[in-house]
N, C-alpha and C positions, 0 to 999 in steps of 0.2 A: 681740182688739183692745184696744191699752191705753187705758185711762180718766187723763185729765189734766184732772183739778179746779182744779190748780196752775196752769196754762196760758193764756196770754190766747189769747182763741179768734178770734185776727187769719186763721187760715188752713180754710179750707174745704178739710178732710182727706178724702181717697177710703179707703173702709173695710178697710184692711191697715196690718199695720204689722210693716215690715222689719228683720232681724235680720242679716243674713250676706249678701254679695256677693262673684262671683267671675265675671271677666273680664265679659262682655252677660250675666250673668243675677245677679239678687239671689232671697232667698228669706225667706220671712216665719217669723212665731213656731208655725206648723203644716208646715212644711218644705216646702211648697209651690214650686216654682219658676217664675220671670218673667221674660222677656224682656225687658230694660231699655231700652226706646226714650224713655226720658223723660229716661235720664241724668242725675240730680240737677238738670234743667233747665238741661242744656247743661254742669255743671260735671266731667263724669269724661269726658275724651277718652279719657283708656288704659283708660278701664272700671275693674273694681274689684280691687283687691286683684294691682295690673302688677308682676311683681318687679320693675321695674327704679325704679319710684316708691317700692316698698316699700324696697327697697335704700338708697336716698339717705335717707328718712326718719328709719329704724331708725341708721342710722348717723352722721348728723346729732344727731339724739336722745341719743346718744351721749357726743357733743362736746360740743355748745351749744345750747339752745333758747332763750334769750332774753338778751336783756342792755339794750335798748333804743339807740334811735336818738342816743342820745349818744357811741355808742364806733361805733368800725368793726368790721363783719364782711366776712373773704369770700363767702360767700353771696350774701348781697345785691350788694355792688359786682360778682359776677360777675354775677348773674341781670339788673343793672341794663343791664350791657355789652352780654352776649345781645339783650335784647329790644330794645334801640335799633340794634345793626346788622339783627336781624331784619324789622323796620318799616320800615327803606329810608324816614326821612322826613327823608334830611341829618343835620345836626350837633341832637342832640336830646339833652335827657336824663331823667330818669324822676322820679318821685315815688310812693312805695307806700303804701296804704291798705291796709282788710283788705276792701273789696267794692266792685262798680261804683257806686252810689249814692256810696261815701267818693272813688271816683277821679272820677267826674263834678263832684260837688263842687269836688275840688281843679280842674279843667279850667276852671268856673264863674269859682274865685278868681283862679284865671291869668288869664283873657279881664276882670274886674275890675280887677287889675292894669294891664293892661297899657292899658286904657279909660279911665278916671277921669284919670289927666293927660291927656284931648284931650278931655276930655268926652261921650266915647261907653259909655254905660250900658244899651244896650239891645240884649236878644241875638233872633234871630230863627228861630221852631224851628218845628216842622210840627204838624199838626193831627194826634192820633191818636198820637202817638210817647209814649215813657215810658222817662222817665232814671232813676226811683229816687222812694223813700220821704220821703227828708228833707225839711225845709222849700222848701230851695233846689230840689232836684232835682224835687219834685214841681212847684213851680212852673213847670218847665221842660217838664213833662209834656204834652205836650196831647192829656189825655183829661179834659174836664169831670168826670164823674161819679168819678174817682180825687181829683180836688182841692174840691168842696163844702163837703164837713163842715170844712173845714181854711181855708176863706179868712174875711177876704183874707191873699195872700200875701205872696211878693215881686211885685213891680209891673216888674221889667226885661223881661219876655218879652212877644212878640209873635207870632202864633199864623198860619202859612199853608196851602194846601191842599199836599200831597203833589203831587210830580209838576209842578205849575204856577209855571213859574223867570219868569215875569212878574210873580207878583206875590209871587214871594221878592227879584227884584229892586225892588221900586214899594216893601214894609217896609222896604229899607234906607233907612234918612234919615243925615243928619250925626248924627246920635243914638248910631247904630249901632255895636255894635263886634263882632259875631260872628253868625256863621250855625252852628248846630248841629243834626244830624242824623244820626240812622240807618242806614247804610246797609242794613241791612235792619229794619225797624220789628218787633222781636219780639212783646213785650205788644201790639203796636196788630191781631195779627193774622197777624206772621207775612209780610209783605207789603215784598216786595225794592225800591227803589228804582231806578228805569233806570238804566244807566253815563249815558246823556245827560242825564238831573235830577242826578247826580252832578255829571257835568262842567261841566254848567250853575251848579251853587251855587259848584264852585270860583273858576269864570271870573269870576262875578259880585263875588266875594268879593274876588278881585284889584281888577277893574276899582276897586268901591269903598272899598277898603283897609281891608277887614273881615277878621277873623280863620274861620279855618272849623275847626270840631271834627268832627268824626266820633265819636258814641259806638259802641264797637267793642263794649260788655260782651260780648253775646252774640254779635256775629257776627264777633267774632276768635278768635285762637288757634286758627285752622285747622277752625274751624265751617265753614265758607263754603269750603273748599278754597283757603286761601291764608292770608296769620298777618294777613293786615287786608282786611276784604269789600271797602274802598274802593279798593283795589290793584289790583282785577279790574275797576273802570273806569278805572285809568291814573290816578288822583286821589292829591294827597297832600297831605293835611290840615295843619295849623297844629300842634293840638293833637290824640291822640288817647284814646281811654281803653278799658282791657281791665278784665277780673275773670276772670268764672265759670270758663273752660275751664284759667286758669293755674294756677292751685294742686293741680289735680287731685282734687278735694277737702278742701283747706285752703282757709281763707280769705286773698283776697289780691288788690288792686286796683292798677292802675297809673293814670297819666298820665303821658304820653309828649308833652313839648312843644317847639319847636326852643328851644336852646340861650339864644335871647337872650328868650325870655318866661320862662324858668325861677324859680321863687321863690328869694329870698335867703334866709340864714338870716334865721330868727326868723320869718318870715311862714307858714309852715304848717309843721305839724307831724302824729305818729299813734304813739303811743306803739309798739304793737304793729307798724304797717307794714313790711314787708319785712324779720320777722325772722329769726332766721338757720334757723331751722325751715320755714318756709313757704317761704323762697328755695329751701332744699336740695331741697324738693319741685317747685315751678316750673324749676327746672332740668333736675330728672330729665323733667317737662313737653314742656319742648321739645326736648329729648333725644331722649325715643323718638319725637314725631312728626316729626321730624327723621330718626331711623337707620330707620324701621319704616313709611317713605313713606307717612303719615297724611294730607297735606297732599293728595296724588295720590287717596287712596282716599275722601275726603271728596267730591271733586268728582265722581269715577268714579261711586259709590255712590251719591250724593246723585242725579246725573239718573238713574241705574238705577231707583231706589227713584220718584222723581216720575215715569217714564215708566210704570212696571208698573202706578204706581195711577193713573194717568192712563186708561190701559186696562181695567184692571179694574173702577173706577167709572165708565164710559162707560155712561152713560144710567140713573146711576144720580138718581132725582130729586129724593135729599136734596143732592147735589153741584153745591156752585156751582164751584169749579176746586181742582185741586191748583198749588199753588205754593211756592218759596222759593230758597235757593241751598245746596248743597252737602248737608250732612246738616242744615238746617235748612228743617225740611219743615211747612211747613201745608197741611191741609185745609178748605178753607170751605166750610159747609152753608149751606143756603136756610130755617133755621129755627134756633133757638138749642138748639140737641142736642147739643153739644159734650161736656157731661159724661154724658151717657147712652152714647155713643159710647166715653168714655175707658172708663167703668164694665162695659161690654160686652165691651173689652178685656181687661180685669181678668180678665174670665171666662175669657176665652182666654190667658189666661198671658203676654197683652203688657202692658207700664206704657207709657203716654203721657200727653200733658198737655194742658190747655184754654188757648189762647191767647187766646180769647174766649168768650163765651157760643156764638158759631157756628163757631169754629175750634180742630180736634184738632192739637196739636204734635208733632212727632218731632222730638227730638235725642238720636239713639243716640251712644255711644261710637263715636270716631271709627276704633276697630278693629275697625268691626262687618265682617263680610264677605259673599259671594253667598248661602250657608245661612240663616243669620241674617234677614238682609234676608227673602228671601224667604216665608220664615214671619210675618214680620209681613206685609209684603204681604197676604197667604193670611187673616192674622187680621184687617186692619183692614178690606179687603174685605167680608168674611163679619159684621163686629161694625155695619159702617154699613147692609148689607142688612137686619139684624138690628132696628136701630133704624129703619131708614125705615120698614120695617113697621109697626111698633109706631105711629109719628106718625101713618101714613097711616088706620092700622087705629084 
């Protein structure tokens, strides 16, 4: 394991450390090999090392990797065009960052924008949800114990229960100018939103002439078996914001907003955002899960995968339920075991992640297939029986 003295020690690291990836398996600096259900945290849909991502890269790399947002590329205006016919939300156009935290941001300045000439300054977002690191995006957060050390904040946000469109509608005042949400709460736990608390904030949003965001980071780009979670309630957002799954492993955020809230020049900017490197990759992105029916095998797999351990963890007593949508899989225990569980895995040559102190994550490469799947099944089974013992004993 390598020693990083250099390193701010912002991450609580599981004890490996990986050298070499290829298609659902990576393998450490003892040649070890692992089953990647962790997926860089949702960010490698084609898994590691897809000729067809490699191909666009390598040959991008080639041509141009940078030049900055003052000139034009095609890359980007291609990859810009893609993603807003892909998202079916109307007449829309993009804005690129290099991560969901920079595209929530930009989504923030937008609903600012568009708020402040009517005097509506206040956004309204759920209890438990988590947009990002920054100032702004943390603010946005609501999970207390992530924003402490760091207040006070911004002061625009207003904090509702999940699920309860009473009193997401009672927070809108004339104040208001946006409702922002999750459609499935990743950080908070891993925890999908009804299509009817969807179409609930939508309607509501109308009714009171508020703007509605959907942060998409993790549960777009064909996480959820579809290129936006929010889509699979028939909902279609104001504004939306993607990252982790598009770059394939580059870094690269969007904001995707209808046409007429879009920023002018001079009002935001991102030196590095959607350069012509990272685009070449996001293309080759929606590419394959386009030609390689990604979007179908997400959702196939995904209830596969929550049905088998639905079953397999029946009666098991660390288990409070399996949930999520597509290949975005949580586990919730009845005790905060989460990372004894990831670490158990480890053993068994699966990677997975803690979404909480009490909830295991799966987000495998969205080309994992029945083999695959099944072996984790078989290992995450075997690694929470493992642990329950242990707590019980």
């Amino acid at each position: 394991m390598a020693d990083e003295p250099a390193v701010m020690p912002t991450y609580g690291r599981y004890p490996l450390t990986l050298v070499r990836g290829e298609g659902m398996r990576v393998y450490d600096e003892f040649g070890r090999e692992y089953l990647d259900f962790a997926g860089g945290l949702g960010t490698m849909p084609l898994g590691h090392s897809h000729p067809g991502w490699l191909e666009a890269v390598y040959k991008q790399s080639d041509l141009l990797t940078m030049v900055s947002n003052l000139f034009f590329t095609h890359p980007q205006a291609e990859l810009a065009a893609r993603i807003a016919g892909a998202m079916d939300m109307g007449e829309t156009q993009v804005f690129f960052g290099n991560s969901g935290a920079e595209a929530n941001e930009a989504a923030l300045k937008i609903v600012r924008k568009w708020g402040l000439p009517q005097g509506r300054t206040k956004i309204v977002a759920l209890e438990g949800s988590f947009h990002g690191r920054t100032i702004a995006t943390l603010a946005a957060t609501g999970q207390p114990a992530k924003r402490e050390k760091f207040e006070p904040l911004l002061d625009w946000f207003e904090f509702v229960p999940p699920e309860d469109a009473g009193a997401l509608d009672g927070a809108i005042g004339e104040d208001a100018a946006a409702v922002l949400v999750e459609p499935v709460m990743g950080e908070g736990g891993v925890i999908p939103l009804s299509d009817e608390f969807l179409r609930a904030a939508r309607e509501i949003s109308e009714s009171r002439g508020v703007l509605l965001v959907c942060d998409e980071v993790q549960s777009g780009i064909g996480r959820c078996g579809a290129w936006r979670a929010s889509s699979l309630a028939g909902v279609t957002p104001d504004i939306a914001t993607f990252a982790k799954g598009l770059g394939g492993g580059l870094p690269i955020g969007a904001a995707v907003a209808r046409r007429e809230l879009a920023f002018a020049a001079g009002e935001h900017a991102s030196t590095f955002g959607g350069g012509p490197l990272v685009s070449a990759a996001a293309l080759a992105v929606l590419s394959a899960i386009e030609e390689e029916h990604l979007l179908e095998n997400a959702a196939v797999l995904g209830e596969r995968i929550m049905g088998e351990l639905r079953i397999g963890l029946e009666g098991q007593p660390l288990v409070s339920e399996v949930r999520g949508r597509g290949l975005m899989i949580g586990i919730d225990l009845l005790s905060p075991a989460a990372k004894e569980v990831v670490l158990a895995l480890i053993d068994k040559g699966v990677l997975s992640t803690e979404a909480s102190s009490n909830v295991v994550r799966l987000t495998p490469p969205l080309i994992v297939g029945e083999p695959d799947a099944d072996t984790a099944i078989d290992a995450v089974v075997a690694a929470i029986a493992k642990v329950s013992e242990e707590v019980a004993g």
